[in-house]
PQR file with spaces between the fields and no chain letter, atoms N, CA, C, O and H, PARSE charges and radii, in Angstrom:
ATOM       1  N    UNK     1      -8.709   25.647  -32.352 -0.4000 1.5000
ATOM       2  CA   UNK     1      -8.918   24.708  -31.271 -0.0000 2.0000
ATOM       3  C    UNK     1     -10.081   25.217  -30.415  0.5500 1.7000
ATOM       4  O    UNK     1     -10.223   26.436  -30.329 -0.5500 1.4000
ATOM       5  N    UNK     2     -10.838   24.489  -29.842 -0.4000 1.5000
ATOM       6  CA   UNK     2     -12.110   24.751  -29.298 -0.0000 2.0000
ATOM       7  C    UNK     2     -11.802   24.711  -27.924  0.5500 1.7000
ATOM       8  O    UNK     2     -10.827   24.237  -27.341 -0.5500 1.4000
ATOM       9  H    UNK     2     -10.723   23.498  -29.913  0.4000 1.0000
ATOM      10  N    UNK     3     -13.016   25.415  -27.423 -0.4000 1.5000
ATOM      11  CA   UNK     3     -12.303   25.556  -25.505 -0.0000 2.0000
ATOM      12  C    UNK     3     -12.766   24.432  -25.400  0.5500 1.7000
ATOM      13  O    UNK     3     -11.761   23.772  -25.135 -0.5500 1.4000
ATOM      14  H    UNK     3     -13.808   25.800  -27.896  0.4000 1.0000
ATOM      15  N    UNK     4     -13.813   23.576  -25.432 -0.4000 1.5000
ATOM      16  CA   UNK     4     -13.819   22.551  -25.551 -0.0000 2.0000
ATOM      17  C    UNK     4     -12.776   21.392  -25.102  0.5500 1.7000
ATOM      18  O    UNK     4     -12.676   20.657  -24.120 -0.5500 1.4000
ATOM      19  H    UNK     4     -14.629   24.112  -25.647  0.4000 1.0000
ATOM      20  N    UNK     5     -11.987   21.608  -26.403 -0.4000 1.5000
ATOM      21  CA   UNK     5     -10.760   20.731  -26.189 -0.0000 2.0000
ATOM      22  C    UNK     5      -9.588   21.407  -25.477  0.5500 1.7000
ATOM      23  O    UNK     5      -8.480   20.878  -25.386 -0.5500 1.4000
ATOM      24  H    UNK     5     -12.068   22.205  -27.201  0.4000 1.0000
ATOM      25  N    UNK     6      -9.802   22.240  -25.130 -0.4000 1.5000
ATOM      26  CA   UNK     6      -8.396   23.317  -24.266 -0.0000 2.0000
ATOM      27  C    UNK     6      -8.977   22.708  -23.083  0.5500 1.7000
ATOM      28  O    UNK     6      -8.112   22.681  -22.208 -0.5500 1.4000
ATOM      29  H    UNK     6     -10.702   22.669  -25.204  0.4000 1.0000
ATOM      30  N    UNK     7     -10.271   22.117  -22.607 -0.4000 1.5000
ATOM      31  CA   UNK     7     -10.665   22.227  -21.053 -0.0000 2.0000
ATOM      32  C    UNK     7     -10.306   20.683  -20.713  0.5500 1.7000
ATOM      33  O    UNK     7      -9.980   20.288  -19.593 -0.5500 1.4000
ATOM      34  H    UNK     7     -10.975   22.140  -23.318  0.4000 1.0000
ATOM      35  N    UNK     8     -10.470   19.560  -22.337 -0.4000 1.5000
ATOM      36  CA   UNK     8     -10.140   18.655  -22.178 -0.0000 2.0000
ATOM      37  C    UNK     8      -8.419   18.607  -21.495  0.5500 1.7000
ATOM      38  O    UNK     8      -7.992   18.233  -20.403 -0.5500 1.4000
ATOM      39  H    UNK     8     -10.735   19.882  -23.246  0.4000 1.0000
ATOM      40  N    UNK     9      -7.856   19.080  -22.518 -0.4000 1.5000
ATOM      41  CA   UNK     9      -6.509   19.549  -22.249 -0.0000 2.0000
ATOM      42  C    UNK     9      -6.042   19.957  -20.566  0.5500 1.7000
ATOM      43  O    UNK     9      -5.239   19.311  -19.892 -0.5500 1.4000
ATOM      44  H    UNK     9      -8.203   19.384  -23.405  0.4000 1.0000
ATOM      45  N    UNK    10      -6.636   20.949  -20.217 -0.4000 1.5000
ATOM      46  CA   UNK    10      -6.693   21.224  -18.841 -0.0000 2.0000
ATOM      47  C    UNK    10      -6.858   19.822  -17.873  0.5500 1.7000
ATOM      48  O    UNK    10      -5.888   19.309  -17.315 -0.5500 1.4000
ATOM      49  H    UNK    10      -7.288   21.474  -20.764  0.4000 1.0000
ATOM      50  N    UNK    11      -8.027   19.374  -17.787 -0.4000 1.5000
ATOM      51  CA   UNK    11      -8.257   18.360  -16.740 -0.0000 2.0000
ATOM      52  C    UNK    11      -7.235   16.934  -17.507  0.5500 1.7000
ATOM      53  O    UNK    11      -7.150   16.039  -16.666 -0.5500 1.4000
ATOM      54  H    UNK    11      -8.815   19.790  -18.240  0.4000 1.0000
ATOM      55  N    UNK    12      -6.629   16.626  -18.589 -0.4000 1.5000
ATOM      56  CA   UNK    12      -5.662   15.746  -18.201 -0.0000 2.0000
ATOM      57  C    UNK    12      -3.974   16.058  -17.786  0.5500 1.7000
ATOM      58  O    UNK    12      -3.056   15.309  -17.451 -0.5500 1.4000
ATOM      59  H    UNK    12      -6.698   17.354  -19.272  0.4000 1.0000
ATOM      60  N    UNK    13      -4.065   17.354  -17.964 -0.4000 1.5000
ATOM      61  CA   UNK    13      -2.717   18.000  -17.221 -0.0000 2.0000
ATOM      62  C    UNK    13      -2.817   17.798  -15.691  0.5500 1.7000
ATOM      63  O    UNK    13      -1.871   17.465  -14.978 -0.5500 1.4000
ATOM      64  H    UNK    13      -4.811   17.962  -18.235  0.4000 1.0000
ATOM      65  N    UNK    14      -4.310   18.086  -15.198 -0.4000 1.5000
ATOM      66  CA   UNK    14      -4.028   17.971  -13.864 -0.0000 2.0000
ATOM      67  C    UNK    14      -4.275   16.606  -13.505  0.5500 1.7000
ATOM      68  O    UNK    14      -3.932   16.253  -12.377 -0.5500 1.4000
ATOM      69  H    UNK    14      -5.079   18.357  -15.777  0.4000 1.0000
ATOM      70  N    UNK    15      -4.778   15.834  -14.227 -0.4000 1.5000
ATOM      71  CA   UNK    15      -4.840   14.207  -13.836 -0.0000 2.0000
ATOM      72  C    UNK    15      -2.962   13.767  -13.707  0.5500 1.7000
ATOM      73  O    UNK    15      -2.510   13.355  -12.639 -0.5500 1.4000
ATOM      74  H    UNK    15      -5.057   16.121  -15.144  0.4000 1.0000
ATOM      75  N    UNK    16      -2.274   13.905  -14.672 -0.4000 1.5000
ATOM      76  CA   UNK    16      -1.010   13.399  -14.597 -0.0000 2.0000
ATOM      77  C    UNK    16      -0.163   14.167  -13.456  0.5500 1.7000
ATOM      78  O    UNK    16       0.912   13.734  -13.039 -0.5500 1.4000
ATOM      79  H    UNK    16      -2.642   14.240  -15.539  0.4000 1.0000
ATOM      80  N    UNK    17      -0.780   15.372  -12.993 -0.4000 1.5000
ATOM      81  CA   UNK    17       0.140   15.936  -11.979 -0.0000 2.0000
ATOM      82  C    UNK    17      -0.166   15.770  -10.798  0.5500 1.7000
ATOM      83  O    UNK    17       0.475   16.179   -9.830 -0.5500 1.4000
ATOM      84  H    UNK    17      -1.653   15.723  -13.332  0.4000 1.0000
ATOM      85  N    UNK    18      -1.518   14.944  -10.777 -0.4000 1.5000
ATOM      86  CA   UNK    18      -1.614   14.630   -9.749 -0.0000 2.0000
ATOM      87  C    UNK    18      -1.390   13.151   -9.180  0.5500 1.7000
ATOM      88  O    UNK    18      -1.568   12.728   -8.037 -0.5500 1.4000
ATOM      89  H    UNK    18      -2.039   14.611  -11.563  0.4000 1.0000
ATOM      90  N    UNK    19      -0.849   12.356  -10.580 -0.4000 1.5000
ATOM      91  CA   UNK    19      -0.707   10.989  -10.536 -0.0000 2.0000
ATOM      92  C    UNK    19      -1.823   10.538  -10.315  0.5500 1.7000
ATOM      93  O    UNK    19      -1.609    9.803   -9.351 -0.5500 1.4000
ATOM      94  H    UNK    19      -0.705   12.699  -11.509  0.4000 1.0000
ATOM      95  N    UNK    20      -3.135   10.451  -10.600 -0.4000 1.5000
ATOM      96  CA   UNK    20      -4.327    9.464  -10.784 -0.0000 2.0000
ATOM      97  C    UNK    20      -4.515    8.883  -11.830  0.5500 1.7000
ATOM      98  O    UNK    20      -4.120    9.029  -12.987 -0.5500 1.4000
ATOM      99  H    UNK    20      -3.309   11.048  -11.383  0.4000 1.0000
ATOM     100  N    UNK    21      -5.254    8.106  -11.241 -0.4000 1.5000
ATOM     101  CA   UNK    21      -5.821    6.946  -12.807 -0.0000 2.0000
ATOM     102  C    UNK    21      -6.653    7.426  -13.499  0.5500 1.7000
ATOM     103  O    UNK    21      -7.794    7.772  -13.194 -0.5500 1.4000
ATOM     104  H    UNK    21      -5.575    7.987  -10.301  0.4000 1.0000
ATOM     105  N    UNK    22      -5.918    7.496  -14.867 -0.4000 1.5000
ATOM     106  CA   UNK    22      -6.274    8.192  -15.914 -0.0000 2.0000
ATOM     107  C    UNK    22      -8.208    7.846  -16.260  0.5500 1.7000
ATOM     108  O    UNK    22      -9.153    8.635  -16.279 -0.5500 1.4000
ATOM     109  H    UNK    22      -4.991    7.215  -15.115  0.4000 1.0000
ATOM     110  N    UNK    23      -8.169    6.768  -16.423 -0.4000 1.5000
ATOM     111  CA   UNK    23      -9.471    5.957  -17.274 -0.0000 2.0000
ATOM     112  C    UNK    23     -10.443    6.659  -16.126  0.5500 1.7000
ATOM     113  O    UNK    23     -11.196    7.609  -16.343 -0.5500 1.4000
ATOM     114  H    UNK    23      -7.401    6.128  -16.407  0.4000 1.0000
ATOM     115  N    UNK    24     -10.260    5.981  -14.858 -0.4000 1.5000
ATOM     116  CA   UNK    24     -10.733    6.217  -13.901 -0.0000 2.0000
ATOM     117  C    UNK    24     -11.484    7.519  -13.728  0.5500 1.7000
ATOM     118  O    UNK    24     -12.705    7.620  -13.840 -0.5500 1.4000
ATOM     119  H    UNK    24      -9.649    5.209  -14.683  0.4000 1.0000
ATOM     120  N    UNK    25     -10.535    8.644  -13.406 -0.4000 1.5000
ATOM     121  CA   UNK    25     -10.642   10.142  -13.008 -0.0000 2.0000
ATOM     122  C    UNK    25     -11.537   10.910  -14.020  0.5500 1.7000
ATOM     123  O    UNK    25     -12.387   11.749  -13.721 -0.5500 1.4000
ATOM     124  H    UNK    25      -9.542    8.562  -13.316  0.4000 1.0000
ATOM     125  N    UNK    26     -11.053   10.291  -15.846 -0.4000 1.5000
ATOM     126  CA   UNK    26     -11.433   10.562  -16.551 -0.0000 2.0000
ATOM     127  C    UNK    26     -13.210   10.223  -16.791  0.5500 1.7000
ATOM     128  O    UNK    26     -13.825   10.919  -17.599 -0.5500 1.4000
ATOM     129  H    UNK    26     -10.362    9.610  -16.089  0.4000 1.0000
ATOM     130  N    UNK    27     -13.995    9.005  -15.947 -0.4000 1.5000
ATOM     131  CA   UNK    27     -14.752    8.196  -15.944 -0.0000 2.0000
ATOM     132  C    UNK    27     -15.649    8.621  -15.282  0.5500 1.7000
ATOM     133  O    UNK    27     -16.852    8.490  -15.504 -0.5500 1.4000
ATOM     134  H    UNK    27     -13.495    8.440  -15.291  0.4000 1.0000
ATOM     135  N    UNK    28     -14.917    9.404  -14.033 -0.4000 1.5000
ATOM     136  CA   UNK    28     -15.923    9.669  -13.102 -0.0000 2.0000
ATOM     137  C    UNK    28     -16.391   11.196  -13.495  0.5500 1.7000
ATOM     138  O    UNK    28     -17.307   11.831  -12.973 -0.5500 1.4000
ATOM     139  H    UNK    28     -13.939    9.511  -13.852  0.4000 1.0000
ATOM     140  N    UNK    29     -15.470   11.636  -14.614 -0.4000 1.5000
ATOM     141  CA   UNK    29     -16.283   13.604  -14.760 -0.0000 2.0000
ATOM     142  C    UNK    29     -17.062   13.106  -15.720  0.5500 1.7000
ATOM     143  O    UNK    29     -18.272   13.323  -15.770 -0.5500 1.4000
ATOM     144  H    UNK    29     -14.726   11.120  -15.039  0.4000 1.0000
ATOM     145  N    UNK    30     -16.366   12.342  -16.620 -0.4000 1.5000
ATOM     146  CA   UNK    30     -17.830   12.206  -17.499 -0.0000 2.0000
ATOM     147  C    UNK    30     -19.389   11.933  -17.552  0.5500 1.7000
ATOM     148  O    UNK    30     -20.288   12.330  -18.293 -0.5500 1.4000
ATOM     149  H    UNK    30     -15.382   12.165  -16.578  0.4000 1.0000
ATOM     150  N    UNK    31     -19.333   11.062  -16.423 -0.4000 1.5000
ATOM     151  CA   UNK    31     -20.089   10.274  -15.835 -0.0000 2.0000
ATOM     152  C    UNK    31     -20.939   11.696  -15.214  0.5500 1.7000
ATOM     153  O    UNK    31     -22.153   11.598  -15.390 -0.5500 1.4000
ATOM     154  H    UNK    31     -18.603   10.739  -15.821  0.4000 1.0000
ATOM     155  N    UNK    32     -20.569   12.783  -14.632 -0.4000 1.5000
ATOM     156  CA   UNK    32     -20.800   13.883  -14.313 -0.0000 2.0000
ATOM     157  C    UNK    32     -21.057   14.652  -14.795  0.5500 1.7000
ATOM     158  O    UNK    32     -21.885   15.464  -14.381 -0.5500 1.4000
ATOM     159  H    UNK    32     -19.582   12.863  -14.489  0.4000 1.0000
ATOM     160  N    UNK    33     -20.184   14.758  -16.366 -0.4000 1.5000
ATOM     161  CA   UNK    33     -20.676   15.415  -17.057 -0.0000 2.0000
ATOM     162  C    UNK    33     -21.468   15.505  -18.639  0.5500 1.7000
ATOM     163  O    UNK    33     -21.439   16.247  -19.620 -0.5500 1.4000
ATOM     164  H    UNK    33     -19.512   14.098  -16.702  0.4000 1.0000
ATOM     165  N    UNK    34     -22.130   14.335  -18.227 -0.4000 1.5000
ATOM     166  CA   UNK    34     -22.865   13.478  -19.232 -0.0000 2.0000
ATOM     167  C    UNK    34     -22.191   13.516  -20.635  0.5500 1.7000
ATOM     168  O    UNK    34     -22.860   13.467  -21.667 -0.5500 1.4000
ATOM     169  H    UNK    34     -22.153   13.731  -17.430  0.4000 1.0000
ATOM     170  N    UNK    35     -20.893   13.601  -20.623 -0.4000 1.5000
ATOM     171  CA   UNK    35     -20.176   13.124  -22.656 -0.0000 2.0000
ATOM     172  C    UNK    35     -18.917   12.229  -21.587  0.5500 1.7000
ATOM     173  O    UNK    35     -18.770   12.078  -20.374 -0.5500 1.4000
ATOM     174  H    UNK    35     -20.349   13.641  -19.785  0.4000 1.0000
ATOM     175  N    UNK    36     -18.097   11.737  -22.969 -0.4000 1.5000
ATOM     176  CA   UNK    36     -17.164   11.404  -23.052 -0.0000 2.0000
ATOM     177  C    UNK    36     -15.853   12.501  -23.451  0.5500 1.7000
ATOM     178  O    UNK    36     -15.729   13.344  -24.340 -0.5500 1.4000
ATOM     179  H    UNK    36     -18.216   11.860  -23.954  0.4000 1.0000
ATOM     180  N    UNK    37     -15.025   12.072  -22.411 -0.4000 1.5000
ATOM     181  CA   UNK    37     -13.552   13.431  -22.557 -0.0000 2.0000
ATOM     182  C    UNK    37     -12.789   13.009  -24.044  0.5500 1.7000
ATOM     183  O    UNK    37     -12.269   13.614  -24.982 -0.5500 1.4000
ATOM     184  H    UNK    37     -15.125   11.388  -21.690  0.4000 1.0000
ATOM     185  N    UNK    38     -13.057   11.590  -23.655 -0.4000 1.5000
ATOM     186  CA   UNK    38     -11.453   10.968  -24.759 -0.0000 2.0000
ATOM     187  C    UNK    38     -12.611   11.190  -26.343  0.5500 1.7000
ATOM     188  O    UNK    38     -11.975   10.883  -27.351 -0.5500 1.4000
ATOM     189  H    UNK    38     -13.479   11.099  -22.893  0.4000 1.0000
ATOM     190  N    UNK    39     -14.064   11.634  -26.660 -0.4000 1.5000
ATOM     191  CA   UNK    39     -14.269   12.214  -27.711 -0.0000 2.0000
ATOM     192  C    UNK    39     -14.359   13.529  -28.202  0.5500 1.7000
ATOM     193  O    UNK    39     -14.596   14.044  -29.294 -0.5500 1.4000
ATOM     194  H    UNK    39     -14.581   11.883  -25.842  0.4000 1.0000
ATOM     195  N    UNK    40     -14.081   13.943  -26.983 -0.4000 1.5000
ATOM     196  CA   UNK    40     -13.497   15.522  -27.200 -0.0000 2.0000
ATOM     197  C    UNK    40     -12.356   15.786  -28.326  0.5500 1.7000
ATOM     198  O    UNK    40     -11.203   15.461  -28.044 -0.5500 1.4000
ATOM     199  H    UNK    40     -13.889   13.525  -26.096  0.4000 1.0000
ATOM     200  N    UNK    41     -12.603   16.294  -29.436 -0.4000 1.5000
ATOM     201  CA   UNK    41     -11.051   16.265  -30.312 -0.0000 2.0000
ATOM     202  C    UNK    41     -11.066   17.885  -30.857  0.5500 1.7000
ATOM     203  O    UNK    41     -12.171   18.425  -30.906 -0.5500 1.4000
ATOM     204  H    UNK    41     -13.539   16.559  -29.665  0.4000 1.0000
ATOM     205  N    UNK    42     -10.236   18.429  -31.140 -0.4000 1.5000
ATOM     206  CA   UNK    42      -9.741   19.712  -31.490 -0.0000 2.0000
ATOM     207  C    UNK    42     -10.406   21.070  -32.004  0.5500 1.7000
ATOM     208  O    UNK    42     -10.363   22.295  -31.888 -0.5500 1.4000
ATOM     209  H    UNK    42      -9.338   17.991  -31.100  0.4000 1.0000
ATOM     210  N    UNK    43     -11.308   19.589  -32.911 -0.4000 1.5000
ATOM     211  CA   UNK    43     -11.933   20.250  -33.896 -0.0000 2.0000
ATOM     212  C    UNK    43     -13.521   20.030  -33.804  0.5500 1.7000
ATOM     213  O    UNK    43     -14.336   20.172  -34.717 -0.5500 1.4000
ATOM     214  H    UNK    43     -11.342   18.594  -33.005  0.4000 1.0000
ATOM     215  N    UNK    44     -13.801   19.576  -32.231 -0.4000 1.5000
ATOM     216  CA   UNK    44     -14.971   19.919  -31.876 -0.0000 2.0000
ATOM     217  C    UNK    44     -15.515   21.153  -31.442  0.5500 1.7000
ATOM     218  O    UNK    44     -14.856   22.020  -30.868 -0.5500 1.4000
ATOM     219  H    UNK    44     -13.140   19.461  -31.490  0.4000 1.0000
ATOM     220  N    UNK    45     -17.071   21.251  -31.797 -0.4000 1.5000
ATOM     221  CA   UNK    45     -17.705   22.460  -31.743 -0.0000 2.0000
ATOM     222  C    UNK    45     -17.907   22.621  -30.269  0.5500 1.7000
ATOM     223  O    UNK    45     -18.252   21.719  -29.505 -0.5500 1.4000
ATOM     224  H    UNK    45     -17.606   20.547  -32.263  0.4000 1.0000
ATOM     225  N    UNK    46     -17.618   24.047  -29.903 -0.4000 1.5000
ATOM     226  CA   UNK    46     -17.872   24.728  -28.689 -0.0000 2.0000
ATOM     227  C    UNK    46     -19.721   23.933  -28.106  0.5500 1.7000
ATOM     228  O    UNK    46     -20.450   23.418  -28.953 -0.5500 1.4000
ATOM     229  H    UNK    46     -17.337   24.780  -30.524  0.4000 1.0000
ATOM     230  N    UNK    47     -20.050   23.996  -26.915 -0.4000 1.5000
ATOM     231  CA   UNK    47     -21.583   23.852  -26.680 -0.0000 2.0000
ATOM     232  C    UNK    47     -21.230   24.679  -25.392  0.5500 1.7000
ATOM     233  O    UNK    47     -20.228   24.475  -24.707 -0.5500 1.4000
ATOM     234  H    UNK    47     -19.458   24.414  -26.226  0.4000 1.0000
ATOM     235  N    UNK    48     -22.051   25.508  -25.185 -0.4000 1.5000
ATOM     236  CA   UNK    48     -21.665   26.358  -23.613 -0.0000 2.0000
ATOM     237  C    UNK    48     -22.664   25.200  -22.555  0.5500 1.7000
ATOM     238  O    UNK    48     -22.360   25.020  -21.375 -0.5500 1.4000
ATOM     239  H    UNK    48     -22.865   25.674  -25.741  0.4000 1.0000
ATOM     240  N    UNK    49     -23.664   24.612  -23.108 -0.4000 1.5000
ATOM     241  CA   UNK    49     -23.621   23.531  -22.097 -0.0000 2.0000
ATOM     242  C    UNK    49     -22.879   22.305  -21.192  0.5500 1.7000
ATOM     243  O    UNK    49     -22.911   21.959  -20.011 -0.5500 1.4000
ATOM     244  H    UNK    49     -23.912   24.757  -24.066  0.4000 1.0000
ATOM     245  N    UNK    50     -22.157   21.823  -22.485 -0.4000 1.5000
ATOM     246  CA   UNK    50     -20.949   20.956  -22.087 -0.0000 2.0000
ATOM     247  C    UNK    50     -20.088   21.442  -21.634  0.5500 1.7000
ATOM     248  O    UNK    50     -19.484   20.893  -20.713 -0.5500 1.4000
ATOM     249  H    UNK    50     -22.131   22.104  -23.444  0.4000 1.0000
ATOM     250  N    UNK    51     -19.661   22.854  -22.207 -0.4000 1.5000
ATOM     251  CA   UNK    51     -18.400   23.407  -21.284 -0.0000 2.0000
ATOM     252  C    UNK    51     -18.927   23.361  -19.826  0.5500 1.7000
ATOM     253  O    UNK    51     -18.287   22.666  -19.037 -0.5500 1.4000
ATOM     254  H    UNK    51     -20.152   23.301  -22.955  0.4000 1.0000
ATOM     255  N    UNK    52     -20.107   24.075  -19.347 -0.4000 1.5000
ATOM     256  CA   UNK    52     -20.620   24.176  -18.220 -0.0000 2.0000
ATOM     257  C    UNK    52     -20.496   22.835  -17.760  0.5500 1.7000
ATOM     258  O    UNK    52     -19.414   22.612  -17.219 -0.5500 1.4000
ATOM     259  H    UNK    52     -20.627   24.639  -19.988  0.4000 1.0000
ATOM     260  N    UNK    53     -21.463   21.666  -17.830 -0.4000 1.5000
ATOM     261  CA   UNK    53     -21.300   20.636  -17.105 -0.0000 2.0000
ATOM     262  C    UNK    53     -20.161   19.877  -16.893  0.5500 1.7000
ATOM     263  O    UNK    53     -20.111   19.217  -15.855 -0.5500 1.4000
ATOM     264  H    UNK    53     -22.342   21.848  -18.271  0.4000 1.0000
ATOM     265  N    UNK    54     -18.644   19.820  -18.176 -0.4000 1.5000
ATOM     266  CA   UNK    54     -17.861   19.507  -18.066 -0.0000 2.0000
ATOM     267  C    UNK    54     -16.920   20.229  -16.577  0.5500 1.7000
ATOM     268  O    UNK    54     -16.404   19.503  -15.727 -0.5500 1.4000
ATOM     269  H    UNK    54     -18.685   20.357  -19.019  0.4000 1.0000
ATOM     270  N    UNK    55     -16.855   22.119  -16.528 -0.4000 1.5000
ATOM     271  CA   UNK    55     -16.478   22.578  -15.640 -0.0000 2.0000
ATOM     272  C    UNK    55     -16.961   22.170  -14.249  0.5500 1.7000
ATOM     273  O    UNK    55     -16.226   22.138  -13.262 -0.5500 1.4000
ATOM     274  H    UNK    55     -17.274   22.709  -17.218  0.4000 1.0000
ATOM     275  N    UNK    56     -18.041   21.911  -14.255 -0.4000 1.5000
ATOM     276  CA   UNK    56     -18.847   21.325  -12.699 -0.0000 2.0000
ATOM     277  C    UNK    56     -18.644   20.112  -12.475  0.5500 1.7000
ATOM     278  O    UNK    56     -18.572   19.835  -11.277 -0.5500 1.4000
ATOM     279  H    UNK    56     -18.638   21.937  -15.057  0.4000 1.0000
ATOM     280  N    UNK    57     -18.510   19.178  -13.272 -0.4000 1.5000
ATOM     281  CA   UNK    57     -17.802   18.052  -13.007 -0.0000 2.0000
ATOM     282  C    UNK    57     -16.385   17.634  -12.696  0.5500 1.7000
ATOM     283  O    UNK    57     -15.808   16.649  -12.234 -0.5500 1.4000
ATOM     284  H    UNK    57     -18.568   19.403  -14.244  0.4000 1.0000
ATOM     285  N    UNK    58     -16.023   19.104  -13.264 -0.4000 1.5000
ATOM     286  CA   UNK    58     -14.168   18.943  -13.025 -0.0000 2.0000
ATOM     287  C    UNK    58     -14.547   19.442  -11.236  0.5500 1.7000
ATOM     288  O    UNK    58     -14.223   18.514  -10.495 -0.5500 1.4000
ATOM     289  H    UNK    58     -16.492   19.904  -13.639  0.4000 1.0000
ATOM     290  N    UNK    59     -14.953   20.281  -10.692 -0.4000 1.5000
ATOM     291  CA   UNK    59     -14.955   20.888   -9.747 -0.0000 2.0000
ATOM     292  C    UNK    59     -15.640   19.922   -8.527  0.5500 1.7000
ATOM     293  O    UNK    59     -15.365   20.157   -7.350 -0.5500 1.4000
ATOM     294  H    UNK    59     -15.216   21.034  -11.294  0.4000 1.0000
ATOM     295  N    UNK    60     -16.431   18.967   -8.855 -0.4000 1.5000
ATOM     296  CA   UNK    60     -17.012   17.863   -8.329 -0.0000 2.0000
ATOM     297  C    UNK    60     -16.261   16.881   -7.977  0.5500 1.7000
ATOM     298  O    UNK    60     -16.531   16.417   -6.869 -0.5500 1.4000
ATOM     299  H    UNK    60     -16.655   18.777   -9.811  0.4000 1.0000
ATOM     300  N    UNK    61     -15.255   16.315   -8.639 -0.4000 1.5000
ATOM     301  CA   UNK    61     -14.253   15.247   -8.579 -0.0000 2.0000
ATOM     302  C    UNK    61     -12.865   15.516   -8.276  0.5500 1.7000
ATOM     303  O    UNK    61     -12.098   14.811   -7.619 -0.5500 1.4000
ATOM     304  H    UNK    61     -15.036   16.692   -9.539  0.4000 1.0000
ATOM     305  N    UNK    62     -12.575   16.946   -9.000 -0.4000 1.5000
ATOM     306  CA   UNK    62     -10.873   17.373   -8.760 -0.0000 2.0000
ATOM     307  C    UNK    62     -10.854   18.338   -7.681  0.5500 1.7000
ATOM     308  O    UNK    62      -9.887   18.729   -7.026 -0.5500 1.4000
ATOM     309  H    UNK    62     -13.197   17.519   -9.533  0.4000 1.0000
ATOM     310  N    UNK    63     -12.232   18.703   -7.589 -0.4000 1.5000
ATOM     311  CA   UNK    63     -11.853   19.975   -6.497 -0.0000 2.0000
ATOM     312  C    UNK    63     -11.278   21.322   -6.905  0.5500 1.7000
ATOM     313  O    UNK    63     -10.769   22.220   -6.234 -0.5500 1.4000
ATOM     314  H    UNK    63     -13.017   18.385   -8.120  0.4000 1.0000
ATOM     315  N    UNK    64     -11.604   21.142   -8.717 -0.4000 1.5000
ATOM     316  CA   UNK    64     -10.523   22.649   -9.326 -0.0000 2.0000
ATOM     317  C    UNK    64     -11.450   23.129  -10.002  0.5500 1.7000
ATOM     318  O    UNK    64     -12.294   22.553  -10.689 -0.5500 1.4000
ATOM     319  H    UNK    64     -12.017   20.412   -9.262  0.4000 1.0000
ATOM     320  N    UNK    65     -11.235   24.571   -9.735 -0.4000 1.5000
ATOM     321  CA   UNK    65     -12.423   25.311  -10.525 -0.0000 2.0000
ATOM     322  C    UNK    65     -11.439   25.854  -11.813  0.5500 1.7000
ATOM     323  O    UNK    65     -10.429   26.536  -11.639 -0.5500 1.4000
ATOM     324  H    UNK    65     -10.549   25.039   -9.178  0.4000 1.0000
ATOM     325  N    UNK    66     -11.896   25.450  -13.009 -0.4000 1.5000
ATOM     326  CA   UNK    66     -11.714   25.731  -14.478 -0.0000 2.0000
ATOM     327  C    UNK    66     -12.070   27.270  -14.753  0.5500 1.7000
ATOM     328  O    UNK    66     -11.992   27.728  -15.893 -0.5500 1.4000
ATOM     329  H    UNK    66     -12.716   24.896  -13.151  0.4000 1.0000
């Protein structure tokens, strides 16, 4: 499994615990972090760029540092 998808993993654990809208919350990191989350899958390849912009976008919108 790729951190990749572990970080995907991460930011929809904290979407449901925090009760937000999924599409939404999910919409606005991407949007931040220039990919799509929901094509994030398991067996995608690591990019230390995307991890990076994905983490700064989580930290931009959720307020949580990854």
């Amino acid at each position: 499994m790729s951190v990749l998808y572990q970080t995907r993993q991460m930011i929809e654990k904290i979407i449901k615990e925090r009760k937000l809208d999924e599409f939404q919350t999910k919409g606005q990191i991407g949007l931040k972090a220039g990919l799509m989350i929901t094509f994030i899958k398991p067996d995608t390849p690591d990019d230390i760029n995307k991890i990076a912009a994905l983490k700064k976008a989580v930290k931009e919108v959720l307020g949580v540092q990854l």
